[in-house]
C-alpha positions as CSV (number, residue, x, y, z in Angstrom):
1,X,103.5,98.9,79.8
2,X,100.5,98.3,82.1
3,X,99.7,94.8,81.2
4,X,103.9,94.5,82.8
5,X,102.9,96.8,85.8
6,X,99.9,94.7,86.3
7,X,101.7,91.6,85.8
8,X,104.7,92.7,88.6
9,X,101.9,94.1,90.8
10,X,100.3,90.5,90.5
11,X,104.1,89.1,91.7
12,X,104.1,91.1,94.0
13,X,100.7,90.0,95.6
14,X,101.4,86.2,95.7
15,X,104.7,86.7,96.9
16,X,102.9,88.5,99.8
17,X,100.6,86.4,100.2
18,X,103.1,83.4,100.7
19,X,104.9,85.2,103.3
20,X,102.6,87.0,105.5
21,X,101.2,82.6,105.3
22,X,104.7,81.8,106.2
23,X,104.9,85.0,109.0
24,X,101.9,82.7,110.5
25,X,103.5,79.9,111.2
26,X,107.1,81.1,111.5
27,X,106.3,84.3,113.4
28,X,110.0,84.9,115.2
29,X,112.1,84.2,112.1
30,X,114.1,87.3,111.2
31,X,114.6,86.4,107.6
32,X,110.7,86.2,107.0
33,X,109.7,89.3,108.7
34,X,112.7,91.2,107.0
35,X,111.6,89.8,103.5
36,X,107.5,90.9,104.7
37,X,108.4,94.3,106.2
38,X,110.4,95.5,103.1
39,X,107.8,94.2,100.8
40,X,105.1,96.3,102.6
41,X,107.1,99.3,102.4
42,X,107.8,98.8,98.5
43,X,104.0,98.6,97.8
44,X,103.0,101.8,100.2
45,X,101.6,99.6,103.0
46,X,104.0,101.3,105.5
47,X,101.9,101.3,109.0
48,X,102.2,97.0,108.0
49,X,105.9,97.7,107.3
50,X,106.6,100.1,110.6
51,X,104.4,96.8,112.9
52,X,107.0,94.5,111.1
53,X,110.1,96.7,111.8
54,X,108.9,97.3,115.6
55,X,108.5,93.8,115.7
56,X,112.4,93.2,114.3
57,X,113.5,95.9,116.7
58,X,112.4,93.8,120.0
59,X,113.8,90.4,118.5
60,X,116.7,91.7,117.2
61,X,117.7,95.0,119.8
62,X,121.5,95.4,118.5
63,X,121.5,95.4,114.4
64,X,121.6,98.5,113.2
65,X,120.1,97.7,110.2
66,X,116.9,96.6,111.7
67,X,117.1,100.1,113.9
68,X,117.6,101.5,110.5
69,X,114.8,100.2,108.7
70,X,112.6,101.2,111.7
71,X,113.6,104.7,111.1
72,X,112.6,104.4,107.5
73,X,109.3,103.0,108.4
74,X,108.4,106.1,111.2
75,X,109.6,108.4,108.6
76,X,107.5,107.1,105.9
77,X,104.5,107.3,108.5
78,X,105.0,110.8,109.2
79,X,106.8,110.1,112.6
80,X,109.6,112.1,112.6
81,X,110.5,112.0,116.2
82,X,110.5,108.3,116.3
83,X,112.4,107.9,113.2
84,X,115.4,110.3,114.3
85,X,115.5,108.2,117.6
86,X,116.0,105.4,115.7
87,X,118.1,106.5,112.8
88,X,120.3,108.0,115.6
89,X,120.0,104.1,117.5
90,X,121.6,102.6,114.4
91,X,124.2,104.5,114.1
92,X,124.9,104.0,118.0
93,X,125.2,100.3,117.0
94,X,127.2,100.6,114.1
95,X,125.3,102.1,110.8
96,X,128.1,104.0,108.8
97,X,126.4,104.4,105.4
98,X,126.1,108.1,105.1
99,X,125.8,107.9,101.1
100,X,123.0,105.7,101.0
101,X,121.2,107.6,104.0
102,X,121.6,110.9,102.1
103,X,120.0,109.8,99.4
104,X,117.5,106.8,100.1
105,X,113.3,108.7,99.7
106,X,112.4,106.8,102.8
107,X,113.9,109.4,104.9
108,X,112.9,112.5,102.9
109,X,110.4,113.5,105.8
110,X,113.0,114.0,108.0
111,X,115.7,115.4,106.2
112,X,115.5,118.9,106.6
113,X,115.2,118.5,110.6
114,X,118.2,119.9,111.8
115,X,118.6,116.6,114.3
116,X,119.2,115.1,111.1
117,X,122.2,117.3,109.9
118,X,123.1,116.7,112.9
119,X,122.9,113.0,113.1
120,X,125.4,113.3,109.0
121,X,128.1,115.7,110.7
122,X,128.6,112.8,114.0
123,X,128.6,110.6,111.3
124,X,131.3,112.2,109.3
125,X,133.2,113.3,112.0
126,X,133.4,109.8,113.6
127,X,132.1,110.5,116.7
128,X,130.3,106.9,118.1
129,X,127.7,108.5,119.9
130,X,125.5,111.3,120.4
131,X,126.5,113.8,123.6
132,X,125.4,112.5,126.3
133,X,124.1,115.4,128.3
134,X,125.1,115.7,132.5
């Protein structure tokens, strides 16, 4: 069992390597810093992950996936404000998948905020965006 654990952390490593090498050289292509920001966050190095996702978030301002993975990567760091601002941003611009944000461990920080219940009921309802306030 740890000679495999070594063996996939070992993977895991040169695959880093070859994109964070290929981040160099490419350094606006979407699908590279996607592939290098989820990587960080699946082997703990989140404050790498959260400069990727930041990063994604100026180059690509309306996917709410991106807005989404930002949120993961704030909440991950222990930035709770940030990531309800920008869970609440990507479901502005279209994120719909309650189930999966119930349940995904990035966001357990977060969870038992009440802006978060809040953020599931606007969701389920169908309401498109938060109040705006006068």
């Amino acid at each position: 069992m740890k000679k495999r654990k070594r063996k996939i952390r070992s993977e895991l490593l040169k695959e880093l390597d070859f994109l964070e090498s290929l981040s160099r050289r490419c350094r606006q292509d979407t699908d590279i810093l996607t592939a290098l920001g989820d990587l960080y966050t699946r082997i703990g190095r989140y404050e790498e992950g959260l400069k990727i996702d930041l990063e994604l978030s100026r180059l690509c301002p309306g996917e709410s996936l991106v807005w989404y993975n930002l949120a993961c990567s704030y909440a991950l760091t222990d930035r709770k404000d940030e990531a309800l601002s920008s869970l609440a941003r990507a479901v502005d611009l279209g994120y719909r998948d309650v189930g999966w944000i119930r349940k995904d461990a990035d966001l357990e920080s977060i969870r038992q905020d009440r802006r978060f219940e809040a953020l599931l009921r606007r969701l389920l309802t169908g309401q498109n965006s938060a109040p705006r306030s006068a």
